[in-house]
C-alpha positions in Angstrom: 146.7 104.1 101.8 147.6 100.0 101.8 146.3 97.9 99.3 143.1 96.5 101.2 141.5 100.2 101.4 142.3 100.7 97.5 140.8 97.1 96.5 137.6 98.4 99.3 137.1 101.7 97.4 137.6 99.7 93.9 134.9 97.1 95.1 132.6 100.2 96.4 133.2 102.0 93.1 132.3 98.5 91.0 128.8 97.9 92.4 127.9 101.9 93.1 128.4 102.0 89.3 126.9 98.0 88.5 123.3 98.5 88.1 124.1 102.2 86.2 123.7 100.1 83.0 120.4 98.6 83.5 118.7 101.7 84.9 119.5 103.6 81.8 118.4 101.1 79.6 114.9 100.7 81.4 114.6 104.2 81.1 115.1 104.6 77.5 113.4 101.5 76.7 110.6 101.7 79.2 111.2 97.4 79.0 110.7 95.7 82.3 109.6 92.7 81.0 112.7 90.1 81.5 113.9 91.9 84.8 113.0 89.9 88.0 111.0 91.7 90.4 112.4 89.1 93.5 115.8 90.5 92.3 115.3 94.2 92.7 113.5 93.9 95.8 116.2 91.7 97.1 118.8 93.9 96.2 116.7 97.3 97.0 116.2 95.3 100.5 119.9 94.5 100.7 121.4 97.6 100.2 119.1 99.3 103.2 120.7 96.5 105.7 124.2 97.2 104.0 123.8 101.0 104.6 122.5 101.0 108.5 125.6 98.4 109.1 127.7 100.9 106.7 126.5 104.0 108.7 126.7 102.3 112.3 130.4 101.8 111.4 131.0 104.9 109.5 132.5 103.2 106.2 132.1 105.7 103.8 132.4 103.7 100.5 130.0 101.2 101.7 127.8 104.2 102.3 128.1 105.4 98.9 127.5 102.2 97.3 124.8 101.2 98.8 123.3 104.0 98.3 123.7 104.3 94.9 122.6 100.6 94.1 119.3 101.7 96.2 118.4 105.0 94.1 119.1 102.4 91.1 116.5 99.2 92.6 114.2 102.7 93.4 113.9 103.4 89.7 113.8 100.6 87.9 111.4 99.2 90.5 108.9 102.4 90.0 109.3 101.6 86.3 108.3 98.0 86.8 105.7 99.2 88.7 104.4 101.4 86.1 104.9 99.3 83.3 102.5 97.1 84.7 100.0 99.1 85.1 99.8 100.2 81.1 99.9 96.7 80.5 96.9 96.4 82.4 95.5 99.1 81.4 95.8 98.2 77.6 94.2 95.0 78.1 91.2 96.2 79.8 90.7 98.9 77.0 91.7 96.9 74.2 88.6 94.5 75.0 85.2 94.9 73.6 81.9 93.3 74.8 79.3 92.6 71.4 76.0 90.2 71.1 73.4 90.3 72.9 72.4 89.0 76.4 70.2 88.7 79.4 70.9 88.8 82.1 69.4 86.6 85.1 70.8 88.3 87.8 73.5 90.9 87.8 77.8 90.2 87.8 79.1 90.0 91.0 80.8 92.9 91.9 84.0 91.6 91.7 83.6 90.0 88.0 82.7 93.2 87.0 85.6 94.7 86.1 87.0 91.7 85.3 87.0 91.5 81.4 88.8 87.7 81.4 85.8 86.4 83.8 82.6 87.8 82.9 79.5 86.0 85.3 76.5 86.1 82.9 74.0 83.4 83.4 71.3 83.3 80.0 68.1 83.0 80.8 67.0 81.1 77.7 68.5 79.5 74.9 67.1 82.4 72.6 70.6 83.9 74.0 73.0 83.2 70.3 76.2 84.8 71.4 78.5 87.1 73.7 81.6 87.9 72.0 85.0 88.8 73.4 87.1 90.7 70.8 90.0 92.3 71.1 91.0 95.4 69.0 94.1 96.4 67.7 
């Protein structure tokens, strides 16, 4: 084996192993929130093109890398995914609606369900308040 196959399988073995690290962290720490989504689809994106050229031409440690940095972007990116939705999810149900109100006409559908852009119209300035509060 000459010293270009050996610094090949060293380079294969440093990024198979590179993103090991971060995946194991996001999964104990369920903590997305400073990890760049452009970057894991980038490098999730990457490693696909890398591994067709990798297959076509049969080089096995590019195969292996690549494949491992792709089951790595594939978890951390379904974390991100679902850390997202809990953080959504906590800030619809930690918001509660309290006053009173009429309403002239009813939300549109689509500010329904949207707690940050309620589309009340008061008939009358009897109307005293509509409060937003979040709990804790």
């Amino acid at each position: 084996m000459n010293a270009i196959n050996i610094i090949g399988i060293l380079g294969s073995i440093g990024i198979s192993i590179s993103l090991i690290p971060q995946t194991i962290k996001t999964i104990k720490t369920e903590n997305i929130k400073d990890l760049s989504v452009g970057f894991i689809l980038i490098t999730m994106v990457s490693s696909i093109f890398q591994n067709i050229f990798a297959i076509y031409y049969y080089i096995i440690p590019m195969i292996i890398a690549n494949t491992s940095v792709f089951i790595n972007t594939i978890v951390i990116f379904v974390y991100m995914i679902r850390e997202r939705k809990n953080i959504k999810n906590k800030v619809n149900n930690n918001i509660e609606y309290s006053g009173s109100y009429k309403l002239s006409k009813s939300p549109s559908k689509n500010n329904l369900n949207n707690p940050y852009n309620p589309s009340f119209r008061f008939e009358n300035d009897s109307i005293t308040t509509l409060q937003i509060v979040t709990k804790n």
